[in-house]
N, C-alpha and C positions, 0 to 999 in steps of 0.2 A: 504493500500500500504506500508506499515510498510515495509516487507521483500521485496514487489518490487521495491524501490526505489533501494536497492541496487544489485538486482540481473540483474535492466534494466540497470543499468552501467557497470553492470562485463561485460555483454553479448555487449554492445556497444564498450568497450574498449578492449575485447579482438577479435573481427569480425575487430574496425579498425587498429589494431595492426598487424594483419595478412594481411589486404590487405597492408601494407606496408615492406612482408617477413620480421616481427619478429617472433624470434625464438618462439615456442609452450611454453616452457618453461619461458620463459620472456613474452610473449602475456599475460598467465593466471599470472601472478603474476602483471602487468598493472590490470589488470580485478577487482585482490583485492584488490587493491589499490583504483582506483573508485568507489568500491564497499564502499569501508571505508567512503569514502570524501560524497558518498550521501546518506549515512544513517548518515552524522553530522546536517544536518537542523532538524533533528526530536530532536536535543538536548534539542528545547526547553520548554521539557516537566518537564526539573531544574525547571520551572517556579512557580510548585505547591510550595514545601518547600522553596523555596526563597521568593514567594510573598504574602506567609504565615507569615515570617519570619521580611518582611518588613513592611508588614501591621501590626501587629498584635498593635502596640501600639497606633494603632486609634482601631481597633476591628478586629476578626479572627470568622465573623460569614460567611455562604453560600454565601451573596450576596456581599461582598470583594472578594472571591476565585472564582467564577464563572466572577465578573469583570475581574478577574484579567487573568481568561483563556480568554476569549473575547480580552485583550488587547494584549498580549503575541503570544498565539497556532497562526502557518500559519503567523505571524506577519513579525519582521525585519529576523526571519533566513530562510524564505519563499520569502525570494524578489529575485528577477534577478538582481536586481540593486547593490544591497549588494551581491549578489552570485561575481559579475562581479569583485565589486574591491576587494572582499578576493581572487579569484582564482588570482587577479595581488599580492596581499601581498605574498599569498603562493609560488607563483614565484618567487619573489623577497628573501624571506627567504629560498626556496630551493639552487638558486645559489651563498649562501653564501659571505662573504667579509663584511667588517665593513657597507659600504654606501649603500649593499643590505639591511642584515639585520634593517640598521635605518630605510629605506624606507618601508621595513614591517611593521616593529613596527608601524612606524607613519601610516602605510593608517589602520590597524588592531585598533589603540586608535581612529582613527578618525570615524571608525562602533559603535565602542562604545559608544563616543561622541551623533553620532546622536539618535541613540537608545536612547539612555539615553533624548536629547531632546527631544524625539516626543513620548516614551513608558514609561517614568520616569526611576526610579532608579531599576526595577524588567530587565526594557527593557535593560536598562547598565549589569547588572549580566549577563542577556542571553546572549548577544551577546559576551560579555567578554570567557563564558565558550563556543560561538559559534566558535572564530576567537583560540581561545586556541588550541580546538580538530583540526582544519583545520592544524593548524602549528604543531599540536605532531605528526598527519599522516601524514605531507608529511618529518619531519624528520625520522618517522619511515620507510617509504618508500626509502628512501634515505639509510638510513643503510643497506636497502636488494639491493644493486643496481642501484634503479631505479636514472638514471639522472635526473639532471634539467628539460631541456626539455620537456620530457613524464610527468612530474609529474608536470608540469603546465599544460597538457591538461590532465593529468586524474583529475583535481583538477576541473575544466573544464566542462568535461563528468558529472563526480558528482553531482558539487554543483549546477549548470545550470537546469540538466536531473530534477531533485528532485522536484520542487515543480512544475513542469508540470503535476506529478501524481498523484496531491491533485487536478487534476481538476473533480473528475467524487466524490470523496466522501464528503462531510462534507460541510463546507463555501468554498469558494477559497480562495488560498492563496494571500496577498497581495503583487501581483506582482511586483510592481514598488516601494512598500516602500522604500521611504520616502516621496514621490512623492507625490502631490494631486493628483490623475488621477489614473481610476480603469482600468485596462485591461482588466476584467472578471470578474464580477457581480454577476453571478450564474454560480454553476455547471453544468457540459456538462448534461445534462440527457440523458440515452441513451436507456430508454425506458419511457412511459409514466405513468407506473402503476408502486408502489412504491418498488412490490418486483420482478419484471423484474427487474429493475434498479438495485439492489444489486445482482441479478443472475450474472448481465452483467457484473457491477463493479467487482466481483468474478471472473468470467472467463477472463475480463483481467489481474488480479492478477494473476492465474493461470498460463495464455499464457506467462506473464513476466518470471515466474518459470520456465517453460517449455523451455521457449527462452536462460535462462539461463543454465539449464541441458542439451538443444542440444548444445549450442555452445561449455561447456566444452568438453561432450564426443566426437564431430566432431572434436576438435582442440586435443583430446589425443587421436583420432585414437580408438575409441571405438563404436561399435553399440547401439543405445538405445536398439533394439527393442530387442536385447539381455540382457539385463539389467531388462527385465520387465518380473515379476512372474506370470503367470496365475492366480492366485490367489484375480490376482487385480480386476476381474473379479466382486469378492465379493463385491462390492462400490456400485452395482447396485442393492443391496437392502434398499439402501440409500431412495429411492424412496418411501417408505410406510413414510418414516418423513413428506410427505406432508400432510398426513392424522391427525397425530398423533402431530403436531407442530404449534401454530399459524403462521401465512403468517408474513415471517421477513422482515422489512424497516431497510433505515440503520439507523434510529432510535432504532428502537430497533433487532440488528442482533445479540446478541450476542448468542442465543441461537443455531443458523443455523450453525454460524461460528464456533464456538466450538465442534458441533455434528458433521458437518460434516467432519470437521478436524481430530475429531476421527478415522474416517474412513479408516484414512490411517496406521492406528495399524496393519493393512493386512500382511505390507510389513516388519513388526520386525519381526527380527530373534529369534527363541526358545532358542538357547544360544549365547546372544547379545555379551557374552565378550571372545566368543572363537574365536582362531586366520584363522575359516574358514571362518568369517563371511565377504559377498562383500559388502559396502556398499554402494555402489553406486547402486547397486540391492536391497539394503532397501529401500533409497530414490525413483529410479524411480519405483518400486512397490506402494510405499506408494503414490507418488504422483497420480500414474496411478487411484491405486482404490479414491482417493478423486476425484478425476476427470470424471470418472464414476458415481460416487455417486450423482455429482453434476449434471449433465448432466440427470442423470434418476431423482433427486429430479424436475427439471425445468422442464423437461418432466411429469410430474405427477401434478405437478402446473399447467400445462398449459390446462391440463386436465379437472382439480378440473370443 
């Protein structure tokens, strides 16, 4: 969910942007703005050369660095609880004035603080470089426009949306961190056999995209179905990988994820850097044929 974390916020904020007749042109720039803020939880992937860094003067072997992802990954920048009081700092620091700003800073040290109690000094770094990104987006948002207001709820949309869609891959995220109390135990499963479930997980990454590519072109007054090459057509030979591929879990996916991704090379243009090139016709071609490809490979699985 890497890319669909923040392409479920663009699509969220710019759908509710519109139902409140803002302009198309401010709706989509809300859109990447959310989109910013919820692809900040995945920061905490700093975690590797920090708690290499930290560690290293007791020892820098496997089983410190794999601790140290167990302690870190889906941890404090994966909570709702911590999502809740950075989207109140981010507020506070977007509408500006001496007593807002303190009030940021302090509830932003005080994330810190906790992290730092309950994940040590790697957990303090993350969350430092967590609450940092959250305040340089929503000043950089603010330079293009966007007021106070909107940019507490696209802060909001973001940071909230985000680790609900670490529910279907990997551990769950720790929801309530700092909380003792688990929200969610295990991942949704949302078929029973190991490589349905990563078909399924897939095609909701997919749909996120897709949700994403319609809302823009519906809100710029553009046809998909125009946008989309024939050629996408080509994805559907994608389907002999069932044969020719071990059955990927999301243990081991990378080979599925990467092959089939290729697929969407369909949709490049022969000369990428000429001024005829539409690219919005790249993208929904290229997506079209991975989406194809996908759809005949799980069809051929289901075969086998």
């Amino acid at each position: 969910m890497f890319v669909g974390h923040a392409l479920l916020a663009f699509a969220l904020a710019v759908r509710g942007a519109r139902r409140f007749s803002v302009p198309r042109a401010r709706a989509l720039r809300y859109g990447v703005v959310a989109g910013a803020f919820a692809a900040i939880p995945d920061i905490d992937v700093v975690y590797a050369p920090v708690g290499l860094l930290v560690r290293s003067v007791d020892t820098v072997g496997p089983d410190v660095f794999w601790e140290t992802v167990n302690v870190i990954h889906r941890g404090p920048t994966h909570s709702l609880v911590m999502a809740a009081v950075l989207v109140a700092a981010v507020g506070c620091w977007s509408r500006g004035g001496r007593l807002s700003r303190l009030l940021a800073v302090a509830l932003g040290a005080s994330l810190v603080a906790v992290a730092t109690a309950f994940s040590g000094s790697v957990g303090g770094v993350v969350v430092l470089v967590f609450v940092l990104a959250a305040f340089a987006v929503a000043a950089a948002a603010a330079r293009a426009g966007v007021e106070p207001t909107p940019i507490l709820a696209l802060a909001a949309v973001g940071l909230l949306s985000h680790p609900l869609g670490d529910l279907f891959t990997g551990s769950p995220p720790a929801l309530l961190y700092p909380l003792d109390m688990t929200l969610v135990a295990e991942r949704i499963a949302l078929h029973p056999d190991p490589t349905g479930h990563l078909l399924a997980a897939f095609a909701v990454e997919l749909g996120t995209v897709w949700l994403a590519i319609w809302t823009s072109a519906r809100v710029s007054g553009v046809s998909l179905a125009e946008l989309v090459n024939p050629r996408a057509a080509l994805g559907a030979g994608y389907a002999g990988a069932a044969l020719l591929l071990p059955a990927p879990t999301l243990e081991q996916s990378a080979h599925f994820v990467f092959s089939v991704l290729a697929i969407g090379v369909v949709g490049a243009p022969t000369r990428p850097f000429s001024r005829g090139v539409d690219w919005r016709e790249v993208v929904a071609t290229g997506l079209s044929a991975v989406t194809i490809g996908a759809v005949a490979y799980a069809l051929a699985y289901g075969l086998l």
